[in-house]
N, C-alpha and C positions, 0 to 999 in steps of 0.2 A: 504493500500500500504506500501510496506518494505522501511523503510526510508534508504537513502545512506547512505555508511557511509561514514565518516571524511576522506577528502583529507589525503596521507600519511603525515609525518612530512616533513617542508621541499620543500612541491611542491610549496606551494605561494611563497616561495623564490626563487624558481628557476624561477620562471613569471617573476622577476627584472630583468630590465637591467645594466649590468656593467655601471655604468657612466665614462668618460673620461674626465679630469679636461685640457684641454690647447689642441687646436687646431697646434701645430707648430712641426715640421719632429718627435719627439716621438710620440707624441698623434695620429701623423693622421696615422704613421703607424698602431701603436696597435689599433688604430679600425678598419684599413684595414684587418689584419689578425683575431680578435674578429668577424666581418664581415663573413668573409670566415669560423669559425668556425658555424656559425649562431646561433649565440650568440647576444641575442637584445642588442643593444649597442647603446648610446646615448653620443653625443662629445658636451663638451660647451666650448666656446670659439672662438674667433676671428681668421680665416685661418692665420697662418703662423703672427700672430698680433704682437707680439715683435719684430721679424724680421723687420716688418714694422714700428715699433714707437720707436726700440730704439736699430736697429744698424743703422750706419752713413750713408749719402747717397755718393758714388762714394768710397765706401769699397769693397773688396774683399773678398772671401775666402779663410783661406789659405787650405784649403783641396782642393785636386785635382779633376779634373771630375769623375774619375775611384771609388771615397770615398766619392763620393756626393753624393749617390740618398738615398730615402726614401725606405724602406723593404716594398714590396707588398707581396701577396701570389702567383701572376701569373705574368708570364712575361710580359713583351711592358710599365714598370711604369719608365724606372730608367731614368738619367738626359739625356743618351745619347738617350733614347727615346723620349721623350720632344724635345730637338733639331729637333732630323729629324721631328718631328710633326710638328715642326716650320719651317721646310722646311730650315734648317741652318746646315753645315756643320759639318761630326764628326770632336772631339778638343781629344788631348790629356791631358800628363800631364804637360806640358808647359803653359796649358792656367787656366789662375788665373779668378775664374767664378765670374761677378761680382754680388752684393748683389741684384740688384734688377734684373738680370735671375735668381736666384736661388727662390726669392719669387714666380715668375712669375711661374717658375717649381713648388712649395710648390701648388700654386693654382691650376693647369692644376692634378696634385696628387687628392688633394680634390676633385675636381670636378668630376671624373671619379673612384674613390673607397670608398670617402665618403661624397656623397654629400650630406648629413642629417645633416651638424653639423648646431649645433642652437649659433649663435653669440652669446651669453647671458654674462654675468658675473655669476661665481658661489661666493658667499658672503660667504661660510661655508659649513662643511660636520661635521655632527655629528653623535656618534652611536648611531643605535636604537636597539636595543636588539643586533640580530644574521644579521641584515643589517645596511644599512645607511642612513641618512635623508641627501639632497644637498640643500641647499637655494640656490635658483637664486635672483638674482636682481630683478626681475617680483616682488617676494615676495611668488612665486611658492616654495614648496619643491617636491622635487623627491628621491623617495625610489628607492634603490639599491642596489641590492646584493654586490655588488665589487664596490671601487674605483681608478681607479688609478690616481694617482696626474702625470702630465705631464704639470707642469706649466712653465719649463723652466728658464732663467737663474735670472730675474732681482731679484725678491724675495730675494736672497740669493748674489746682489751685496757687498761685501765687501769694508765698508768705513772707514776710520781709526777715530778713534776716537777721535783725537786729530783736527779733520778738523772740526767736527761739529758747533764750530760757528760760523765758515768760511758760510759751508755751508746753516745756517740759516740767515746770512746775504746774502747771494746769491754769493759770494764769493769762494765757493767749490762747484763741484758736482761728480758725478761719471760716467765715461765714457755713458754707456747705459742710461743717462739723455738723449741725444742730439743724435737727426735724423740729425738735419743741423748744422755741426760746420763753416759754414760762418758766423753762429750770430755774433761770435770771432773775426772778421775781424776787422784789425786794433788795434789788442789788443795783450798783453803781458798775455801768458797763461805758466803755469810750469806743465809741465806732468808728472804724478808721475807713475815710471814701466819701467821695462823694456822688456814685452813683446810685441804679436804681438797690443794687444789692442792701449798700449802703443806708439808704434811707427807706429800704422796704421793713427794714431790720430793726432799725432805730424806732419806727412807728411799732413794729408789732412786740417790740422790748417795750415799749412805756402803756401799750394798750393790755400789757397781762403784768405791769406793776411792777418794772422794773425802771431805772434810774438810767439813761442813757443820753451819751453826750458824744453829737457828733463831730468830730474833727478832719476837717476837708484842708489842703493844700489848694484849691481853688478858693477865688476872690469870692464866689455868692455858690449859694445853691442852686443848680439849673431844674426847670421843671417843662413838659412838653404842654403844649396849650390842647387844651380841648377840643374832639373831635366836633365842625361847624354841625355838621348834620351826622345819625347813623348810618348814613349811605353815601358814601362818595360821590357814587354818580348825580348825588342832591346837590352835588354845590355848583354854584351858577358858573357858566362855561369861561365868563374872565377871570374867575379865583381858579380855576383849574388847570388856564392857560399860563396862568401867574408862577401859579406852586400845582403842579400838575402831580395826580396822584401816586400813591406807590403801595405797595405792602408793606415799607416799612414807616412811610407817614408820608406826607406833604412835601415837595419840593423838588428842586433838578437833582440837586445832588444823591438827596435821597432815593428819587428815579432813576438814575445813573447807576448805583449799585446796585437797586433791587433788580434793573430788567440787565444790565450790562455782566453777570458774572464773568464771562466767557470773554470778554474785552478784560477787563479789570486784571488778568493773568496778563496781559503780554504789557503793562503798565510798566515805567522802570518800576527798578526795588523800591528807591525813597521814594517814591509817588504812593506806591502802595503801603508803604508803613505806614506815610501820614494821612491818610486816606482812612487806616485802618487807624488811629488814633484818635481822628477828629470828627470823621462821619458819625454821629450817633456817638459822640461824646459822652463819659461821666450828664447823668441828670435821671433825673425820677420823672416818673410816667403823672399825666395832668392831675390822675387821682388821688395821688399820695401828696398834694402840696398843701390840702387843708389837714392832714394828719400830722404832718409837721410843722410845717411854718406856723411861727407862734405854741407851738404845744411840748417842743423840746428846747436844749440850750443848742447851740449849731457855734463851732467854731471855725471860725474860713480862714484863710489866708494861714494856715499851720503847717510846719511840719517838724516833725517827732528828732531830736536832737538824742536824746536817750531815753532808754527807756527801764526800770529797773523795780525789783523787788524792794518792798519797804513794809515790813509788819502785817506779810502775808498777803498785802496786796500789790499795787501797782502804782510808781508813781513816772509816768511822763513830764521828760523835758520839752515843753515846744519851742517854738522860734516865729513869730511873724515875719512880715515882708520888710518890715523897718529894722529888724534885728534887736528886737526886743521877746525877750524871753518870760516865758509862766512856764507854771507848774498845775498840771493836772493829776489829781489821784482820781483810781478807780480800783472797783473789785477784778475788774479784767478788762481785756482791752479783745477786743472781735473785729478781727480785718475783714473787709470787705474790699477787697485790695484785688478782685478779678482775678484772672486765670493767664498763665503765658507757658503758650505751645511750644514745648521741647522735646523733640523725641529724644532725647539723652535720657530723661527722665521715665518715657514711660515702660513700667514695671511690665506689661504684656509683651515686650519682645526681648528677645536674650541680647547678650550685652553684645555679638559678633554680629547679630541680627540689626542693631542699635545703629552702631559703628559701621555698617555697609550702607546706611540711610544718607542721601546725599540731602542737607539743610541750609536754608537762609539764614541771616545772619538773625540770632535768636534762639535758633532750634528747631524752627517749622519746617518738615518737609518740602523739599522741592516738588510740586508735582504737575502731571501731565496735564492734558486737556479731559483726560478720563479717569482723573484722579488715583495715577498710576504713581508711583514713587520709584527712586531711582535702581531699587531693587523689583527685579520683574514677579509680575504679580504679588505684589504689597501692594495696598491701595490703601488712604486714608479718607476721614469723611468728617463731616462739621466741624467745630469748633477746628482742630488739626490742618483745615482746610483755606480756611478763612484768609491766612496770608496770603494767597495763589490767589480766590478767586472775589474777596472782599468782605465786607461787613454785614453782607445778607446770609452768609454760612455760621454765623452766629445765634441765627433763630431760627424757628420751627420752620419756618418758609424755604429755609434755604433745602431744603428736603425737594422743592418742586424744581429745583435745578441738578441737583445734584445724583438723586437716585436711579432714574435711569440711564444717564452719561455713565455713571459709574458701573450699573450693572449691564451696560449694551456692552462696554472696554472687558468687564473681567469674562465676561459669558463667550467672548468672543476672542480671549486673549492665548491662543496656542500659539506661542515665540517658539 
């Protein structure tokens, strides 16, 4: 009998399935549309899990309903779908959707486009030759053509370094520590920031009876104005013309980056830093301005000189603009000091795996047009993202750009 011959090159590879690294609105899109390519696709991670353990409870979002849903491939997934599902009224952009509908929607998503994800922990992705090896926690590995990391924001929490042994005496943390800041209750807390984190945190610390005192490096507190009408297309065609709409609010710039991601990548580096620095700047959402203003102390024009242990608690050096110095004590001190993308940092890839990742100056991935990185089939998604392709890969929306560029590149990706 004529022996077969040898599979072509390449076809065991293609049997892999893409693995997907984090379960929460990137991850579960990009396997919704991986999915729809029929592309064997495997998601580890915990549904919508950070959302759940390490945004605050009685938080909002500041993205509107109309920028909230998750990228399907077929119609009936988006938020204002989920409501009516729920038998609950359509909302505009008036209504500030709170953190746990929006989870509840993340689930009602999974469960109806991808309901195979395996809650696991992934411990590691290493390379194996022309694929990847994934440690679970099991102690399982799983081989895989494509990875894409969608692990989301905590990884890449930015803590200033001068707080560290605040924070190892339990004296410091960083905002995305803490689901319930009622622990705080009855205590003196110093919020460090001035954006929405910053001041979402400060309000729901003095609304559950805690003492908190915001200290911002900016001259004022910025706040976004209020949406004119619940519907966009209500506002009259020369305010539209003026400050023409977007997903992620009112204006060119802000249109520029919501409809342009795709342009925004071939931008030089410093355009795109500052871009990504200044577009949608530090400031609190229109809702939280009567929660603050006037109802806490707010200190502007500060910044933190030292910072130190003193009879168990804390006592900050600041400095103003004129070089004049105070002294603030507090029970603790809670950065809200945002997130900066390093893959050096993040813990899901092996250190050789790390070090093979070609980065901008920062840490962030260099990546493709298909959100490939310089290691073939590694692909990265949200926040991870954002330097390449701008300031709308920061929010839920940026999912309607992102997930199927992504999963057309990896489902299609035999190098």
């Amino acid at each position: 009998m004529a022996q077969e011959p040898p599979p072509p090159a390449g076809t065991a590879r293609r049997r892999l399935p893409v693995v997907v690294v984090g379960a929460g609105p990137f991850g579960l899109s990009t396997a919704a549309w991986l999915d729809a390519a029929d592309t064997p696709v495997r998601v580890f991670g915990t549904p919508m899990g950070t959302w759940r353990t390490h945004m605050p409870e009685g938080m909002f979002l500041k993205s509107v309903p109309a920028a909230s849903s998750l990228s399907a491939p077929g119609d009936g997934h988006r938020f204002a779908d989920f409501r009516a599902a729920r038998g609950r009224r359509p909302v505009g952009d008036t209504y500030p959707i709170p953190v746990d509908e929006f989870i509840a929607y993340g689930h009602w998503f999974q469960e109806r486009l991808v309901p195979g994800v395996e809650p696991t922990t992934v411990r590691g992705v290493r390379a194996d030759g022309d694929a990847f090896g994934v440690l679970l926690d099991s102690g399982e590995e799983v081989a895989a053509r494509a990875v894409v990391v969608a692990t989301g924001l905590v990884a890449y929490a930015h803590r200033p370094a001068g707080l560290a042994p605040l924070a190892e005496a339990g004296l410091a943390s960083h905002t995305c520590d803490h689901r319930d800041l009622a622990a705080f209750a009855g205590r003196s807390v110093a919020v460090l920031g001035a954006g929405q984190s910053a001041l979402e945190s400060a309000a729901l610390l003095r609304e559950a009876g805690a003492r908190p005192v915001v200290v911002a490096r900016t001259g004022a507190l910025l706040f976004g104005d209020p949406p004119p009408t619940a519907r966009p297309s209500a506002r009259p065609w020369y305010d539209r013309l003026r400050k023409p709409g977007s997903a992620l609010g009112p204006g060119w710039s802000l249109f520029a980056v919501s409809r342009g991601p795709a342009a925004y990548r071939h931008l030089p580096l410093p355009v795109r830093a500052h871009a990504l620095r200044t577009v949608l700047g530090p400031s609190g959402a229109w809702w939280l301005r009567s929660r603050v203003n006037g109802r806490l102390p707010v200190l502007c024009g500060r910044r933190i000189v030292s910072a130190r242990q003193r009879d168990g608690a804390v006592r900050l050096e600041l400095v103003d603009r004129t070089g004049r110095h105070d002294v603030l004590d507090a029970d603790h001190v809670l950065a809200a000091t945002g997130y900066r993308v390093d893959v050096r940092r993040a813990p899901v890839l092996e250190p050789a795996l790390r070090e093979a990742v070609r980065i901008l100056p920062g840490g962030a991935p260099v990546l493709s047009a298909g959100f490939e990185s310089s290691v073939p089939g590694l692909y990265f998604t949200g926040l991870a993202a954002a330097p390449t392709f701008g300031p709308v890969l920061r929010f839920v929306h940026g999912t309607e750009f992102s997930a199927h560029r992504l999963a057309a590149s990896a489902a299609g990706g035999d190098r």
